[in-house]
C-alpha positions as MATLAB code, in Angstrom:
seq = 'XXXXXXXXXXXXXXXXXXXXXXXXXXXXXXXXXXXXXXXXXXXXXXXXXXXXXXXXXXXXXXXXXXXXXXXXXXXXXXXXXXXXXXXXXXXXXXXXXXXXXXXXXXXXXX';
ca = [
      89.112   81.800  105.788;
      90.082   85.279  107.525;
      86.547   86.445  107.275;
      84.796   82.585  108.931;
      87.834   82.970  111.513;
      86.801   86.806  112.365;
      83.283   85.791  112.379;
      83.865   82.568  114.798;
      85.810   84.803  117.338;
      83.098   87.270  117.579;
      80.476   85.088  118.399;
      82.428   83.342  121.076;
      83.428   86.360  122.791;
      86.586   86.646  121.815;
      88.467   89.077  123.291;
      90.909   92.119  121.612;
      91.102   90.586  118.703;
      93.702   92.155  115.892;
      94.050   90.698  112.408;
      97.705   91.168  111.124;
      98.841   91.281  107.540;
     102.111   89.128  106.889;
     101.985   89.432  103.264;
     105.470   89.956  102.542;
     106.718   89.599  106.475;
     107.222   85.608  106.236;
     105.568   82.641  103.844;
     104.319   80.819  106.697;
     100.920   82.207  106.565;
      99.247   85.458  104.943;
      97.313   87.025  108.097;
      97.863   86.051  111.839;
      94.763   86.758  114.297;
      95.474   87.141  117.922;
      92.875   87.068  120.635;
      91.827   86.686  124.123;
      89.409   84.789  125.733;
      88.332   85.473  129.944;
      90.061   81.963  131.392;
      91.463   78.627  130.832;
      88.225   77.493  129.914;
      86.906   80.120  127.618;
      90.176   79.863  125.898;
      90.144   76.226  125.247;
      86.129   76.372  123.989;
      87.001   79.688  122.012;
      89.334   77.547  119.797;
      87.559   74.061  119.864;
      84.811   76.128  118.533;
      87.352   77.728  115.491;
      88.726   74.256  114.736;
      85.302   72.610  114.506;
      84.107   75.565  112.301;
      87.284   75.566  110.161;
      86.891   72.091  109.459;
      82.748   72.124  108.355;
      83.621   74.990  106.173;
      86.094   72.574  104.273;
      89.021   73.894  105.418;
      90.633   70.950  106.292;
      92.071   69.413  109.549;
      93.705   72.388  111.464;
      96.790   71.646  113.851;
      96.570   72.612  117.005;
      98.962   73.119  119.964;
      98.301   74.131  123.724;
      94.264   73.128  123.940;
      94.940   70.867  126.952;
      96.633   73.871  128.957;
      94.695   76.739  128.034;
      96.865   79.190  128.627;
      97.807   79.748  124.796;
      96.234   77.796  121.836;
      98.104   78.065  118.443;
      95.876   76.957  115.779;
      97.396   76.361  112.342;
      94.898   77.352  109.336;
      97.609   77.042  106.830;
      96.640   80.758  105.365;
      95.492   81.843  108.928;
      97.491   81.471  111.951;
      95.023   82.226  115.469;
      96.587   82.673  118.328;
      93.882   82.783  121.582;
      95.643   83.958  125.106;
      94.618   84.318  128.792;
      95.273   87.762  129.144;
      98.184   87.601  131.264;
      99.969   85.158  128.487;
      99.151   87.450  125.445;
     100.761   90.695  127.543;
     103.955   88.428  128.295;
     104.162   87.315  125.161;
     103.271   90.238  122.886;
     103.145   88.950  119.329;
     100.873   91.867  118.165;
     104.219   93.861  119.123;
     106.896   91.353  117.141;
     104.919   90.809  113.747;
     103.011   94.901  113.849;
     105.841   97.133  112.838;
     103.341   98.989  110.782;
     100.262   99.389  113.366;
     100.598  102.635  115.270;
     102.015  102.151  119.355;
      98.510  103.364  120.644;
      96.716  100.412  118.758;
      98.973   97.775  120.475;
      98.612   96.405  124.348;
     100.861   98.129  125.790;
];
């Protein structure tokens, strides 16, 4: 799942996009992905893109939260967990900071 996810980001243009290894940080899910797409818009089709993909690949019905607003769009993969920003949302937020204790400062957005 990881790998389709990675793959479906590039080829939508995905922006900044780190993988993140929770294995043994929380059960909820074994890798987070966070990215960035340009705008509202390239946001929203960045993730209807993921979901539809997810789905044909047999990975089942993902949940989703925030594709109306476009600002932030969780998607739920059960083992995955994508998180696509607007820029400006993703440096407020910084989740890459919370959940990377173990990536090096100059590899975050600072």
């Amino acid at each position: 799942m990881l790998a389709l996810v990675l793959e479906s980001l590039d080829e939508d243009k995905a922006e900044d996009v780190v993988s993140i290894d929770l294995a043994g940080k929380t059960p909820i899910a074994d890798h987070m992905v966070v990215a960035s797409g340009r705008s509202q818009r390239h946001v929203g089709a960045v993730a209807d893109h993921l979901v539809r993909r997810l789905k044909e690949a047999g990975f089942g019905n993902s949940q989703v939260e925030g594709m109306k607003q476009g600002d932030w769009v969780l998607i739920d993969g059960g083992d995955v967990l994508i998180h696509v920003f607007r820029p400006e949302v993703r440096e407020f937020y910084k989740l890459e900071k919370m959940w990377s204790a173990d990536i090096p400062a100059d590899q975050l957005a600072v």
